[in-house]
C-alpha positions as CSV (number, residue, x, y, z in Angstrom):
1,X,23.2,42.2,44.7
2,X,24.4,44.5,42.0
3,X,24.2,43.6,38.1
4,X,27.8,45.6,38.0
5,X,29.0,44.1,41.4
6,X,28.5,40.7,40.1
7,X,31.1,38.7,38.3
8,X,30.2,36.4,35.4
9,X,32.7,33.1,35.4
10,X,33.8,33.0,31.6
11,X,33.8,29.4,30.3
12,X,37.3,28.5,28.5
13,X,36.1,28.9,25.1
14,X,35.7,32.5,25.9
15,X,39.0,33.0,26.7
16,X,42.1,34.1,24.5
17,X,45.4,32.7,25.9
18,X,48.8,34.6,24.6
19,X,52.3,32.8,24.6
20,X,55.0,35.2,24.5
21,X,58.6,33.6,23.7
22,X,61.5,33.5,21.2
23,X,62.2,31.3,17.9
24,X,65.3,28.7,19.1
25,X,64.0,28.6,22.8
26,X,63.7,25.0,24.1
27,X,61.3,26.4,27.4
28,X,59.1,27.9,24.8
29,X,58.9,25.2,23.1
30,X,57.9,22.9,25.9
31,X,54.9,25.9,26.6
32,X,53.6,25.8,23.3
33,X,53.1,21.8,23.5
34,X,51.4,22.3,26.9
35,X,49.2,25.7,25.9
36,X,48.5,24.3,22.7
37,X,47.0,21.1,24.4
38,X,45.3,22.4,26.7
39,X,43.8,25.0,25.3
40,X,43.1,22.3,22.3
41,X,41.1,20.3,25.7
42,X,39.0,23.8,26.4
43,X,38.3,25.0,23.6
44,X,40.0,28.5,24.9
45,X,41.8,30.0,21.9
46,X,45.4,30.6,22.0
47,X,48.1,32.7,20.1
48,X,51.8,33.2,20.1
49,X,53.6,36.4,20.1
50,X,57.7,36.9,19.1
51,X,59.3,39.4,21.5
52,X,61.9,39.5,18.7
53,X,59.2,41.5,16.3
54,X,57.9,43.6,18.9
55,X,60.1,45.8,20.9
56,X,58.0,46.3,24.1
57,X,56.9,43.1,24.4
58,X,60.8,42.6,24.4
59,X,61.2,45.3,26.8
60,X,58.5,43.7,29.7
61,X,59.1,39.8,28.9
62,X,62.6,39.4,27.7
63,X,64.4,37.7,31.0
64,X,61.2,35.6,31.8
65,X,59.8,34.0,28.4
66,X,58.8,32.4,28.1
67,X,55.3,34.0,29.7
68,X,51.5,33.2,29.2
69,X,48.9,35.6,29.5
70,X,45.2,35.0,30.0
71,X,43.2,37.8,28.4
72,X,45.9,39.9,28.6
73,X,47.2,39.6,32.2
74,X,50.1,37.9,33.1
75,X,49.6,33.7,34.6
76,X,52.8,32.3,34.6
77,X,56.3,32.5,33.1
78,X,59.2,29.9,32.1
79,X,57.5,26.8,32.9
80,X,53.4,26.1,32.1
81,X,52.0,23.7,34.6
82,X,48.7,22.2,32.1
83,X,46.5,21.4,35.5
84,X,46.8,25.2,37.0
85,X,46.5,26.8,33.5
86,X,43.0,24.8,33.0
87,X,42.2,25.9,36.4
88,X,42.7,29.3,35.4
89,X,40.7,28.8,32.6
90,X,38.1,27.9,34.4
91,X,38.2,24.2,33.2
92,X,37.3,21.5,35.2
93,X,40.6,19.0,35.8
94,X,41.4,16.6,33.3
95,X,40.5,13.1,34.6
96,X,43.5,10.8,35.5
């Protein structure tokens, strides 16, 4: 097979996750706990973004923040469930 047709599987630590929400939001809150953790358990980095400071993240988020984004494309919105965002990250499941 292909070099170019070939995907490489990026470990977590190679991954940037965004949270996009709003200062005074009690759902965004609740996401930063869980992408904070998680992301804390992966070693994938993570950032937060205020739609209130930029206008077109305000313009594509506003009625679903809050919302994470893996490298830039969209995973979830409103509520972050920690055992499908690792899984998205490409982290094995947290033991129980």
């Amino acid at each position: 097979m292909s070099p170019l047709l070939r995907r490489t599987k990026k470990k977590p630590a190679d991954r940037v996750v965004t949270l996009i929400g709003k200062p005074g939001c009690h759902l965004c809150e609740d996401a930063r706990e869980v992408v904070g953790a998680v992301c804390e358990e992966t070693g994938a980095t993570w950032v937060e973004k205020d739609i209130t400071e930029d206008e077109e993240l305000y313009k594509a988020y506003w009625e679903q923040i809050p919302v994470v984004l893996i490298d830039d494309e969209q995973h979830t919105f409103w509520r972050v469930d920690p055992a499908r965002l690792r899984k998205a990250l490409g982290a094995d499941a947290k033991p129980g």
